[in-house]
C-alpha positions in Angstrom: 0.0 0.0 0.0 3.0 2.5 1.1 4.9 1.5 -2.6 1.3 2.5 -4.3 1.3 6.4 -3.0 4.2 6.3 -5.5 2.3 5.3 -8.2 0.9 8.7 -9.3 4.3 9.8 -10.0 5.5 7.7 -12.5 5.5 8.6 -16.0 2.7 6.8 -17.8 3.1 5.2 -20.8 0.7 3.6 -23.7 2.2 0.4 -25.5 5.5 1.7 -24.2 5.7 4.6 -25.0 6.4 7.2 -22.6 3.5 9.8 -22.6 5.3 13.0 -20.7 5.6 14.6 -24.1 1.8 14.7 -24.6 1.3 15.8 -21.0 3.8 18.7 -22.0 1.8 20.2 -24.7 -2.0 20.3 -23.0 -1.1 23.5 -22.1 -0.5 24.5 -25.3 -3.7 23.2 -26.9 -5.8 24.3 -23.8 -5.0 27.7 -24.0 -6.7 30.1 -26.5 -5.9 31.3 -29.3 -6.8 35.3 -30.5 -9.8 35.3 -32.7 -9.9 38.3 -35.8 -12.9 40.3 -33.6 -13.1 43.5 -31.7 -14.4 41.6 -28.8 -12.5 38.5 -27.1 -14.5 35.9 -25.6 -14.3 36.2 -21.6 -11.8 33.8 -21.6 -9.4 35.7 -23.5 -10.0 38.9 -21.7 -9.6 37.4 -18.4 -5.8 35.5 -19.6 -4.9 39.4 -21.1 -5.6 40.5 -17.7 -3.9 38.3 -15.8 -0.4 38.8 -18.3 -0.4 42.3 -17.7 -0.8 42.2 -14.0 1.6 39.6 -13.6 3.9 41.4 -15.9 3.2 45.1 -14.4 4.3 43.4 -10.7 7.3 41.0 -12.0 8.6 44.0 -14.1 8.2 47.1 -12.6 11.7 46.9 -10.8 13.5 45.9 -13.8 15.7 48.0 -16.1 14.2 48.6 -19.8 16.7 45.8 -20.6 15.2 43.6 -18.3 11.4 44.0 -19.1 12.5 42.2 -22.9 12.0 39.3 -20.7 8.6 39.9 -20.1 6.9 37.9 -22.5 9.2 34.4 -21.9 8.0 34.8 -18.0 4.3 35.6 -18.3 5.0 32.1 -21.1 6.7 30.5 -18.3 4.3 31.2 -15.8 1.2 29.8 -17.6 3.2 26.9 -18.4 4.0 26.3 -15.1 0.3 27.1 -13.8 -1.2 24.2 -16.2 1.2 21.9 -15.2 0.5 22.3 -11.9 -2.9 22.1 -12.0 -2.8 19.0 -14.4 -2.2 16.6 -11.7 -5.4 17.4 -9.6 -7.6 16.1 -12.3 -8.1 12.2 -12.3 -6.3 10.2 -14.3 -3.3 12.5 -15.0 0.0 12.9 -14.6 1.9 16.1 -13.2 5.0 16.2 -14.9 6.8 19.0 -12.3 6.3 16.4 -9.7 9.9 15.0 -11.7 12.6 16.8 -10.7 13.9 16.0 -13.7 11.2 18.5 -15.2 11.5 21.1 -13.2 16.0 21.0 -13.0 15.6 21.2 -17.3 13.4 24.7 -17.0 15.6 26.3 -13.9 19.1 25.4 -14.6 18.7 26.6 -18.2 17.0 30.2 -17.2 19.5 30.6 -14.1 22.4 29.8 -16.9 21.1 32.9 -18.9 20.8 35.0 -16.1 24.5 34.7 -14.9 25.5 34.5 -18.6 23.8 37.9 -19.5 25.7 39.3 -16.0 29.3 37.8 -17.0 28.6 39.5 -20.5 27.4 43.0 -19.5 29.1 43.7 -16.0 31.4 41.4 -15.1 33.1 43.5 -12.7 29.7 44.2 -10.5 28.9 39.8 -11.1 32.2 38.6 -9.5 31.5 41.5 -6.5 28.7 39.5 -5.3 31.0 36.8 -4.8 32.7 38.9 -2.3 30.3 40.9 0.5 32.2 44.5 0.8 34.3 44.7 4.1 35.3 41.3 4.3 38.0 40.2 6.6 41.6 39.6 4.4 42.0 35.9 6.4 37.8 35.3 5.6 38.1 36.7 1.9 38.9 32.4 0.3 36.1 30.9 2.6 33.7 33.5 1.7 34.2 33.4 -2.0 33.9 29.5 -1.9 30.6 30.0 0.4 29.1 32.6 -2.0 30.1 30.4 -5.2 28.3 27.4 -3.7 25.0 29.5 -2.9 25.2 30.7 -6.4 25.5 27.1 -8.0 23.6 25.9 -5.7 20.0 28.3 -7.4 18.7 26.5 -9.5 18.6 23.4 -7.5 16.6 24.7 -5.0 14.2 26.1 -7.6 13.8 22.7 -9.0 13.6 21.1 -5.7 10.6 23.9 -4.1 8.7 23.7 -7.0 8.6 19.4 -7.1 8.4 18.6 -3.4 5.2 21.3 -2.9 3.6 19.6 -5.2 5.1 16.0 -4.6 4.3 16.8 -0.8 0.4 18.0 -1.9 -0.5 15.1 -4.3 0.5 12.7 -0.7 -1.4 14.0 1.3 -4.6 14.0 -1.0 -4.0 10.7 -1.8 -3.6 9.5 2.1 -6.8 11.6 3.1 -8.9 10.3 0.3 -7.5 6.6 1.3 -8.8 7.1 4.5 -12.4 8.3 3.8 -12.6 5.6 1.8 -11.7 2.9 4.0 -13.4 4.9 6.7 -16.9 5.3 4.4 -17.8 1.6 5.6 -17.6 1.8 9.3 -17.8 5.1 10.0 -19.3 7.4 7.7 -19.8 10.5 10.0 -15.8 10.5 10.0 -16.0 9.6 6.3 -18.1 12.9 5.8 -15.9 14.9 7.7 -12.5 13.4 5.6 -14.3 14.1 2.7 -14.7 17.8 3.2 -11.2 18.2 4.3 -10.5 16.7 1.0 -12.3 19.0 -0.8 -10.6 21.7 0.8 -7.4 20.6 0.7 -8.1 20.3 -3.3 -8.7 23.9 -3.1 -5.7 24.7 -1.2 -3.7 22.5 -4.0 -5.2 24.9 -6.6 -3.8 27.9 -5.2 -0.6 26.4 -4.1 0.1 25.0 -8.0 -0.6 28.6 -9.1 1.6 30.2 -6.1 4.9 27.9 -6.7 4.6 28.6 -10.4 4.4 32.5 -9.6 7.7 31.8 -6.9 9.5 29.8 -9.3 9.6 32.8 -12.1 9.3 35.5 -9.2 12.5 34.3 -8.3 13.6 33.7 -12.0 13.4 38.1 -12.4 15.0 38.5 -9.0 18.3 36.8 -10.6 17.8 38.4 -13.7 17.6 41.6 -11.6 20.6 40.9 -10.0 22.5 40.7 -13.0 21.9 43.9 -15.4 
C-alpha cells in the first residue's frame, strides 16, 4: 500500500511509449488562441488580464533591458500554472512532480541569467561573490561560500517547486485513502475526511498557481541581480 502512494508519480506510458511529451503540450492546446474580432470571448479577456498584471508586478523593478524578458516569463508562468494544475484532475499525470522537469526549466534560465551578468558587468557579477568589508583571512572561505550558494540556485528552484507539489498530491492521496476505507464503518468520520478533502483540493489549486508564480518571481530577482 506505502509502494502505491508512489504510483501517481510515475510517468505513464501507452504500448511503451512514454506519454510526458503529450502531458507537455496540453497547455498548449488548452490555452486560446486570439480570434480576428473586436471583442475577445471572456476567456481571452480574463488571460490578457492576468499577463499584464503579472507582468506590471514582475517588471516594474527591472531595467528597460530587463522588461525584454517579459513575455518568456508571463510564457513561463502559464506553463507552469497548467502543469500544476494537471495533476489534480483524475487520471493525470503532473509532470513538475519529476525533478527531472523542473531542473531542465531552472538550470537553463538561471544559466542565462549569470551568462547575460558575465557579459554586460562582469566586474559588478564577480562582487557578489565577495560581501564589501570582508575580513583579508575570511576573503577564500567567503568566496567559496558565496560560489556554492550561487550554484547551488537553480537546484533549490527545482527542488521547491517538485516537493510542494510532490508533498500535496500525498497527502490527497492518504486523506482520500482514509475516507474511503473509513466510508464503511464510519461514515460520519467519512463525511468529515471528505470535506477536508475537498478543501485541501482547493488549497492545491492555489498552491500550484503560487509555486509557479515563486519559481519565475525568483527567476526576475536573478535576472535583476544581474543587469
Amino acid at each position: 500500500m506505502t509502494l502505491s502512494f508512489f504510483d501517481q508519480f510515475a510517468s505513464p506510458t501507452l504500448m511503451g511509449i512514454p506519454l510526458l511529451m503529450l502531458a507537455l503540450l496540453m497547455p498548449w492546446l488548452i490555452t486560446p488562441t486570439p480570434a480576428q474580432r473586436w471583442l475577445n470571448s471572456r476567456l481571452l479577456t480574463g488571460q490578457a488580464w492576468f499577463i499584464s498584471l503579472f507582468s506590471y508586478q514582475l517588471f516594474t523593478p527591472l531595467p528597460q533591458r530587463g522588461q525584454k524578458w517579459a513575455l518568456l516569463f508571463a510564457t513561463l508562468l502559464l506553463f507552469l500554472i497548467c502543469l500544476n494544475s494537471l495533476g489534480l484532475l483524475p487520471y493525470t499525470f503532473t509532470p513538475t512532480t519529476q525533478l527531472s522537469m523542473t531542473l531542465s526549466l531552472a538550470v537553463p534560465f538561471w544559466l542565462a541569467t549569470v551568462i547575460i551578468g558575465m557579459r554586460h558587468q562582469p566586474a559588478i557579477t564577480l562582487a557578489h561573490l565577495l560581501p564589501e568589508g570582508t575580513p583579508t583571512p575570511l576573503i577564500p572561505v567567503l568566496i567559496i561560500i558565496e560560489t556554492m550558494s550561487l550554484l547551488i540556485r537553480p537546484v533549490a528552484l527545482g527542488v521547491r517547486l517538485t516537493a510542494n507539489l510532490t508533498a500535496g498530491h500525498l497527502l490527497i492521496q492518504l486523506i482520500a485513502t482514509a475516507s474511503v476505507v473509513l466510508i464503511s464503518f464510519l461514515p460520519a468520520v467519512a463525511a468529515m475526511t471528505t470535506i477536508i478533502l475537498f478543501l485541501l483540493t482547493l488549497l492545491e489549486v492555489a498552491v500550484a498557481m503560487i509555486q509557479a508564480y515563486v519559481f519565475v518571481l525568483l527567476l526576475s530577482l536573478y535576472l535583476q541581480e544581474n543587469i
